[in-house]
C-alpha positions, 0 to 999 in steps of 0.5 A, a space after each residue: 596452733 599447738 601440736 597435737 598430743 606434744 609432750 610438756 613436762 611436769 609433776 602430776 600424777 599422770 606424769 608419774 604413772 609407768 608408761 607401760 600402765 598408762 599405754 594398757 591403760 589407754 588400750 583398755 579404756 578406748 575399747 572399754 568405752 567403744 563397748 560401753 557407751 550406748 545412752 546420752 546419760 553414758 556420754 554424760 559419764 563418759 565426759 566427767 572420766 575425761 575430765 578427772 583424766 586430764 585433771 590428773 595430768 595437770 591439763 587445763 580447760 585451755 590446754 584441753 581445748 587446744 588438743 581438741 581444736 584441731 579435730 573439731 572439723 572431722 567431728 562436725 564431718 562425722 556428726 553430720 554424716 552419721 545425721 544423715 544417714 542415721 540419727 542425731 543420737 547415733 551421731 552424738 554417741 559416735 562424736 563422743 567415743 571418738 572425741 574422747 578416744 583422742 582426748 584420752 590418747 592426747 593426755 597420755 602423750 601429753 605427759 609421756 616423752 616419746 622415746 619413753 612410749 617407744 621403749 615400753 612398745 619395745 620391751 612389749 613386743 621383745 618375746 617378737 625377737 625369739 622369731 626374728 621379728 625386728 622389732 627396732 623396725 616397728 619401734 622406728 615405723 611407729 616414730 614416724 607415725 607418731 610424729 606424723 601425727 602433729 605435722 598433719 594437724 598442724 598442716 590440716 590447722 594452716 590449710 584451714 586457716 588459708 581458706 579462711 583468709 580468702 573468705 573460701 567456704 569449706 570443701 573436698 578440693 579446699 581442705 583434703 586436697 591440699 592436705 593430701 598433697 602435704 602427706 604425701 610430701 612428707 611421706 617422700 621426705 621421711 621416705 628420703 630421709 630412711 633410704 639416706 641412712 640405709 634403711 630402704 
């Protein structure tokens, strides 16, 4: 299974965008679609931006669906709550700004170099250095978030993928718990990791 949002180089037009454009520009997008997307015909619309969007970054049917697999289960979560406890249409509407908030947040990532994304939030947030804010230490938290992020879909991807193979049906104590427990780990081993280099 591919990681999440991992960066592959190239020479499309979204690779060639400035980081800082393309981070407001995804930040203006999620909140601009959780604000404008209220009618099916809008999620239709919602759907064509998302793919011109990946176009641009030379991101194909293969590559997208393989970004958006592994948050497949959290959406039929959701859709299934939002079912039950308000309406079909709710839920598709939900599903949608959700999965397209992500989709949009995994082109970007997907043709930005990390350490580019952490400069730009850096020189963003340097005025923050005039009140001594550190911000080297929200630039390192946010690393860490980030690369948090394909280790658990990765680790969510293999617990799945065992639960399958011993023919299990899909539940609390099947899937959350185990991934749970590996967050958990990984959140000792990043937190070992700091104290060892003097940043406890």
């Amino acid at each position: 299974m591919t990681a999440l949002g991992v960066y592959r180089p190239g020479r499309s037009p979204l690779h060639r965008l400035p980081t800082g454009l393309k981070l407001l520009g995804l930040a203006a997008g999620i909140l601009a679609i959780s604000l404008t997307v209220r009618t099916l015909p809008a999620v239709g619309m919602l759907a064509v931006g998302v793919a011109v969007v990946f176009a641009m970054g030379g991101i194909g049917p293969r590559e997208a669906w393989r970004q958006m697999r592994p948050v497949t289960w959290v959406l039929a979560f959701v859709f299934v709550f939002q079912v039950v406890f308000t309406d079909w249409q709710r839920a598709v509407l939900v599903c949608a700004v959700l999965a397209a908030s992500v989709a949009l947040a995994a082109a970007v990532t997907l043709t930005t170099r990390t350490s580019a994304i952490l400069d730009a939030i850096v020189a963003g947030l340097s005025p923050l250095l005039r009140i001594g804010v550190r911000t080297d230490h929200i630039a390192l938290a946010l690393a860490l978030a980030i690369r948090s992020i394909p280790l658990m879909v990765e680790v969510v991807g293999q617990v799945d993928e065992a639960r399958q193979a011993r023919g299990l049906r899909p539940g609390a104590r099947i899937l959350v718990a185990p991934v749970v427990i590996a967050a958990l780990r990984t959140a000792d081993g990043f937190a070992d990791t700091l104290i060892a280099r003097g940043l406890d």
